[in-house]
N, C-alpha and C positions, 0 to 999 in steps of 0.2 A: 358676390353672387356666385352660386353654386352649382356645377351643371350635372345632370347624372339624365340614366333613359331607364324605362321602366316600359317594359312591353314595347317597344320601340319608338313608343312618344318621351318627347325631350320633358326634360325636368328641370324649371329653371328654382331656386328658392335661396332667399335670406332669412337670415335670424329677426325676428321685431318682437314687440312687448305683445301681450293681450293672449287670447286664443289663437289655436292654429286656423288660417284663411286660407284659403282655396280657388284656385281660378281654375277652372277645366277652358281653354281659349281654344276655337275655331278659326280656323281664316277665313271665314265668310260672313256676308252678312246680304242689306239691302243692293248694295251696287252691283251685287256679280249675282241677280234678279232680272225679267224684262218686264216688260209692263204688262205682261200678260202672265207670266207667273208671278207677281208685286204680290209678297208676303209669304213665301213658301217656307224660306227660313226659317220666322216666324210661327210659322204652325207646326215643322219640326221639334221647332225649340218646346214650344207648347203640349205638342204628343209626346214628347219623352217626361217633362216636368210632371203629366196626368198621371205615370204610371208610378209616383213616388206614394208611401203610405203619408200619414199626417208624422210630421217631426219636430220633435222639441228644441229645435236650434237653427241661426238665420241659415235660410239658404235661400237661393233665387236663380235666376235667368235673365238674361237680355239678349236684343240683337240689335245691333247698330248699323253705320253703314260698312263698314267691313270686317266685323268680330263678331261674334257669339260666344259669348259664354255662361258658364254652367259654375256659378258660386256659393261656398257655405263658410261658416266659421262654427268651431266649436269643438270638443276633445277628439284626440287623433282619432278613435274609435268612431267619430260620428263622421269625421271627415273624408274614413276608409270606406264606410258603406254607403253616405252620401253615393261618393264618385264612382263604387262598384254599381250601384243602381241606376246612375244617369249612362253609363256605358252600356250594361243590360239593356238599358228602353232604347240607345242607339242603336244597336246590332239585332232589335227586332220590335220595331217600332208599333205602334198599335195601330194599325189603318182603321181599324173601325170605329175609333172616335173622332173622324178628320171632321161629321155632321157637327159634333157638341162642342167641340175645339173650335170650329169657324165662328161659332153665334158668341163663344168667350173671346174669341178676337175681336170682331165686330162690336164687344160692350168696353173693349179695354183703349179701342182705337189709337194703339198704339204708335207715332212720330217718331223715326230717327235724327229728328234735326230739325231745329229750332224753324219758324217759318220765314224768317228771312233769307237764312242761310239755306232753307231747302232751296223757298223762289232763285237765288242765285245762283245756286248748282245747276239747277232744272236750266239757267239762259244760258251756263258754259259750256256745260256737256249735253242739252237735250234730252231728252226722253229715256236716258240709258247712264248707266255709271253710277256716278255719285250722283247725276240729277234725276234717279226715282225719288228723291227724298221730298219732291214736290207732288207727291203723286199716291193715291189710295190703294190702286190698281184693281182690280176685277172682284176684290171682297174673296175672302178666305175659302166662301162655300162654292168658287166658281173656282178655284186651285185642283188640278185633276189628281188623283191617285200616282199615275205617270209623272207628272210634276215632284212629286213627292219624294217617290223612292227614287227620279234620277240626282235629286238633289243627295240625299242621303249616298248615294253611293260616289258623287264627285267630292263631297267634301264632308262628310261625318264619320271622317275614320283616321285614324293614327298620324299617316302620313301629313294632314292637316291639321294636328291639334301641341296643341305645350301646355301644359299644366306648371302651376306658378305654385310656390309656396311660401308662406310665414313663416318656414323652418324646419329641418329633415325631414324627408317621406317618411313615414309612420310604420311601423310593421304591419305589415299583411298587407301590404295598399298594391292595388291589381286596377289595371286598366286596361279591360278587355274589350277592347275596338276592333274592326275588321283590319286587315293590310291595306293601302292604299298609297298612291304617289300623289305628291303635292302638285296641285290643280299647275299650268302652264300659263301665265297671265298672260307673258308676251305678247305681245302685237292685239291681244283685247280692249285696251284701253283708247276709248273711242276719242278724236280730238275735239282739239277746242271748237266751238262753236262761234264764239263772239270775244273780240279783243277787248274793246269796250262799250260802254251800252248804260241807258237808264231805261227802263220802265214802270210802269205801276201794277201793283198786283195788293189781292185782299190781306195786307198785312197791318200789325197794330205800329209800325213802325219803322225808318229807314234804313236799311244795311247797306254794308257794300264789302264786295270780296276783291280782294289782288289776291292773283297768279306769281307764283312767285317756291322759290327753295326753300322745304320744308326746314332742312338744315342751317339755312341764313341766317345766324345771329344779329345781326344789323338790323334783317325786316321785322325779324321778332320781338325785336327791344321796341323796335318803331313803333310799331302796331300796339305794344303793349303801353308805350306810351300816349298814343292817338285815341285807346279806350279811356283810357285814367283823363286827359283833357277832357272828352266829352262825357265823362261821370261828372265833372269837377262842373263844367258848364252849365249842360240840360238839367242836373239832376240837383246839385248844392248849391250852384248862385242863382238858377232861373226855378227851379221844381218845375222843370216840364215833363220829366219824363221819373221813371222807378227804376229801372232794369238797363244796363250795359252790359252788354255780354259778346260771345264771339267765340271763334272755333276754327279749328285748322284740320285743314281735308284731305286726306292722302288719295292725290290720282295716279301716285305711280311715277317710278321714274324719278322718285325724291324730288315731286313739283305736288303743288298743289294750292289749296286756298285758304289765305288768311283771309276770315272775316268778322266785319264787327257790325254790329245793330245794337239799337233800341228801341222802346217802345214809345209812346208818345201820348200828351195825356188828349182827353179828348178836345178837339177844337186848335189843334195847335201840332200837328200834321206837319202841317208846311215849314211852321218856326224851326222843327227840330229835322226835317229834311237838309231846310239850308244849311244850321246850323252845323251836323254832319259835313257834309260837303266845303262848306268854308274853314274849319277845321280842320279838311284832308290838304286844303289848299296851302294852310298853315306853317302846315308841317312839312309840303315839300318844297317852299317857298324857303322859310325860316330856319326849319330843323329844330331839333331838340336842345335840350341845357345837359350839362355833365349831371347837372343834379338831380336830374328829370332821369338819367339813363341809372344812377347811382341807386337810386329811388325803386326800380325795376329789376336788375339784378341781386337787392338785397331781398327786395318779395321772393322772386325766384329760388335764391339760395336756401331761403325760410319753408319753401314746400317741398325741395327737392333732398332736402336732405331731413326733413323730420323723419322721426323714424315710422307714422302713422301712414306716411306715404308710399313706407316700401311694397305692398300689393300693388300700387296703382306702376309705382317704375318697375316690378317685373313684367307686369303685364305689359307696358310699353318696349319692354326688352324682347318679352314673348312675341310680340305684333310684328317685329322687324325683324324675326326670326321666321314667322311664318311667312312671309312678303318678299323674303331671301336681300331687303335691306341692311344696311351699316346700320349697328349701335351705338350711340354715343354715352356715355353715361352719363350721371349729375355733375360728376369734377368737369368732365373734359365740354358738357355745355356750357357750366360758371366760367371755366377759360376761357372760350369763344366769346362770351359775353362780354367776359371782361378787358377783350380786346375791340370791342366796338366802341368807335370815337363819335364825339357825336355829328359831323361829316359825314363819316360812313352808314351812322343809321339816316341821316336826309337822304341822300343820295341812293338808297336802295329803297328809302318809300316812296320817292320819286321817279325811280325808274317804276317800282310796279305800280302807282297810281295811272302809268299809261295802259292797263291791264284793268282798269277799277272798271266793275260792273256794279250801279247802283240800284238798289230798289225801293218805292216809295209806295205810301198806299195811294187807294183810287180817290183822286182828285184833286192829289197833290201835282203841280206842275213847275217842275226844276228847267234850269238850262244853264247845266255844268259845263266847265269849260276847263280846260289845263293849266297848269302855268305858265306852257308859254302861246294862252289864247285856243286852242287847240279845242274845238265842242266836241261835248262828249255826245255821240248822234242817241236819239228815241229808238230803241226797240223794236222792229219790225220783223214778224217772223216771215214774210217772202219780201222781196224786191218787185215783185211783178206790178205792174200799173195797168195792165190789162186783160181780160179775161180771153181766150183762147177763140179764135176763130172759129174752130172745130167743135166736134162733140153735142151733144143735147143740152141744149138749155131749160132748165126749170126756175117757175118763179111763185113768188109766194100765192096764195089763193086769191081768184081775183078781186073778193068783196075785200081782203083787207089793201090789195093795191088801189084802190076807191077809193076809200077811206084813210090809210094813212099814206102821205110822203116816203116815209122811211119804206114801208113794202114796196112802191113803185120803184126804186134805186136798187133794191136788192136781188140779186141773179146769184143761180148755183149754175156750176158747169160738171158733167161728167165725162170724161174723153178717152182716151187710150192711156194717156199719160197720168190720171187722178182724177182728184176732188177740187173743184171749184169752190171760190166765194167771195161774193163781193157785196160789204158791210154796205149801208147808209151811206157812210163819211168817204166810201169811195175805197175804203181799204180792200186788197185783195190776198185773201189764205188761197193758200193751195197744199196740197199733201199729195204727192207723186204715191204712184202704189209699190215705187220700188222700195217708199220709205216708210210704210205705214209700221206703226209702231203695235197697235193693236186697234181691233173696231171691237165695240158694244154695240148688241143690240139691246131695243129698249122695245120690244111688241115693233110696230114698223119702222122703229126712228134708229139709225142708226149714229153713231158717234163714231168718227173717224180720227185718229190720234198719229200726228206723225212724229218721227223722231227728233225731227226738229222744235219741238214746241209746240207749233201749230196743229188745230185740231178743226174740224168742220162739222159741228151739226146738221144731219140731216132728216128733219125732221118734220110729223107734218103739217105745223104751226108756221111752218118758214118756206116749208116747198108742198104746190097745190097736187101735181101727179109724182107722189112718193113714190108710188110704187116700181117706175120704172127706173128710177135713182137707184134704189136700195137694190134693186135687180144688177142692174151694172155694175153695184159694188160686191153686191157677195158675188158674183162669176169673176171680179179680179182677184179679191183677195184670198189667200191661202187660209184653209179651213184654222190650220193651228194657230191664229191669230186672234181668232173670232168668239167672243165670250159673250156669255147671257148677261145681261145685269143682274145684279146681286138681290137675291129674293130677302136679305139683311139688310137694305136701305130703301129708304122710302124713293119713289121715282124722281122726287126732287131734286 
């Protein structure tokens, strides 16, 4: 790998076959977002790609949850102006199509992360970090101007970007970016939320994420083998399921999340939940075969050193360079690996299986338990059993407490300290206003979203005198919180 600078962003490039490739990388993406700017990124990345003429060779865009970039392939000369045209639209972005750019976002509905793997971001980290990826956020066309150009100036310029190459800078190639210092993550990185946990959320199928060292070659053979049993299972001796997949999440501090999921075929939900989880039991119980570990690092060696791969390992060298982490490269992870016994991969899926956070769809009902006995507890985003002495009480309108059960049970509370709620079944939400994550209005109904997970409908189907709820909460909460709903989705 080849290092040089070029207007003062790093150049990382290898030699590979085909056409010249190109990554223009940012160090941003959906996680360093809140839920009230959720998709700002994304509309950046969108107004600079607007301003490109029509072009005869691939190029593209994405954003994920912590990269951006700006990709083409094709002769040096397309490649030079490509990237002199994507830095032009960054140093003078087009604010006046943020209108026609929102309703192309809103048609593209764009995901950084599979949905299980978002759901279990969303229960480790909450409303913030890597867990926006559970989350819409306020639709594009509610993203202000101010949003826009603050984001653009913390991270779309020099100081945050490396450019990757299939092989030497090309003559004339200029990358004119503003100056800038690379963003200060330090002490941003919000904590954990949940050591372990299952819940149910609308998903086509069960995941589960451990916490655990991005770098651990042990958890990573694990994991890669605890996929490959559950393809081998669900999907070739049972066909319940099509899809095994899974992702590893960088929260910083070279920790993060290995997770795996599947989908599930319809009516058999539950089979492929247990089956998951007895699986994970398995494997911390049992441990792996040499031949099972052998089996893993010969895949890996097969992708990591093709030569087709080499964009994707600069880009991964580029990522740990904008992050100010260690790189490793493809020999020195084969080494790693090939020091993993299989001992040592049990024994570190079994210490992070005490980290496992599962998720299942609605209606599935597990009761995971460890190896050594140990339940894994349900989900609950407050502890609270009782609703607040204090404060005003509101309750549903009285022809539906008449008429159904479930309204008679249900109480909102508003008080100094937040938003009340107490479900049917007895459950109580709460959202402290010191944690409100962001509130929607919807015409009178507001939607109250806290950092923690928990969000509280206040609406007027569910509470009879709205109006003096909804009063209490805009005089708590901080105007810059507070968004219209999206005139791009339907009120549903």
């Amino acid at each position: 790998m080849n290092h040089e600078v070029i207007d003062g962003i790093p150049v990382l490039w290898a030699p590979a076959p085909g056409p010249l490739e190109a990554e223009l990388i940012f160090g941003c993406g959906a996680r360093d977002e809140t839920l009230r700017t959720l998709g700002v990124v994304h509309l950046v990345e969108h107004l600079a790609m607007s301003t490109l003429p029509r072009l005869h060779h691939d190029h593209n865009a994405s954003v994920d949850l912590e990269l951006t970039r700006f990709t083409c392939s094709g002769q040096p000369e397309q490649v030079v102006d490509y990237l002199g045209r994507v830095c032009a639209a960054l140093s003078e972005l087009p604010l006046d199509r943020i209108d026609r750019e929102a309703g192309v976002l809103e048609a593209e509905d764009g995901r950084v992360a599979a949905s299980q793997t978002a759901e279990l971001l969303s229960h480790r980290y909450g409303v913030q970090g890597l867990g926006l990826a559970a989350y819409r956020g306020p639709g594009a066309d509610r993203i202000t101007v101010e949003a826009v150009q603050d984001t653009l100036f913390r991270y779309f310029h020099a100081g945050n970007a490396v450019l990757v190459l299939t092989g030497p800078p090309p003559a004339g190639l200029r990358l004119p970016l503003p100056a800038g210092a690379r963003p200060d993550r330090a002490g941003t990185r919000p904590a954990l939320l949940s050591g372990r946990s299952w819940r149910q959320e609308d998903v086509p199928g069960p995941g589960i994420a451990l916490h655990g060292g991005l770098a651990d070659a042990a958890l990573m053979a694990a994991v890669a083998v605890f996929a490959q049993r559950l393809r081998d299972s669900a999907r070739h001796d049972r066909g319940l399921t099509y899809d095994v997949g899974g992702s590893l999440d960088n929260a910083g501090a070279a920790t993060g999340e290995h997770t795996v999921y599947l989908d599930a075929r319809e009516g058999r939900e539950q089979t492929v939940s247990e089956l998951l989880w007895h699986e994970a039991l398995r494997l911390a119980r049992d441990g792996v075969t040499e031949a099972e570990l052998a089996e893993e690092r010969e895949g890996m060696r097969e992708v990591w050193t093709d030569p087709r791969n080499t964009i994707a390992e600069l880009g991964h060298a580029a990522a740990r360079l904008l992050f100010g982490e260690t790189y490793r490269d493809a020999p020195a992870r084969l080494d790693a690996l090939t020091a993993v016994t299989p001992d040592r991969a049990r024994r570190a899926f079994a210490d992070a299986l005490r980290t496992a956070l599962l998720v299942v769809p609605c209606g599935v009902e597990v009761s995971p338990v460890l190896p050594d006995g140990t339940p894994v507890p349900r989900h609950r985003c407050t502890h609270h059993t009782e609703l607040p002495a204090d404060g005003e009480v509101f309750k549903p309108p009285l022809a539906d407490r008449l008429r159904y059960s479930a309204a008679r049970k249900t109480r909102f509370v508003v008080n100094h300290a937040g938003v009340w709620a107490r479900e049917p079944d007895g459950e109580i939400h709460h959202v402290p206003f010191d944690d409100i994550a962001a509130v929607e209005v919807r015409g009178p109904a507001r939607i109250v979203y806290g950092r923690s997970t928990c969000f509280v409908p206040v609406v007027p189907d569910l509470i009879g005198d709205i109006g003096a709820a909804t009063r209490a909460i805009d005089a708590a909460v901080p105007a810059h919180l507070v968004y219209h709903a999206s005139a791009l989705r339907s009120a549903d």
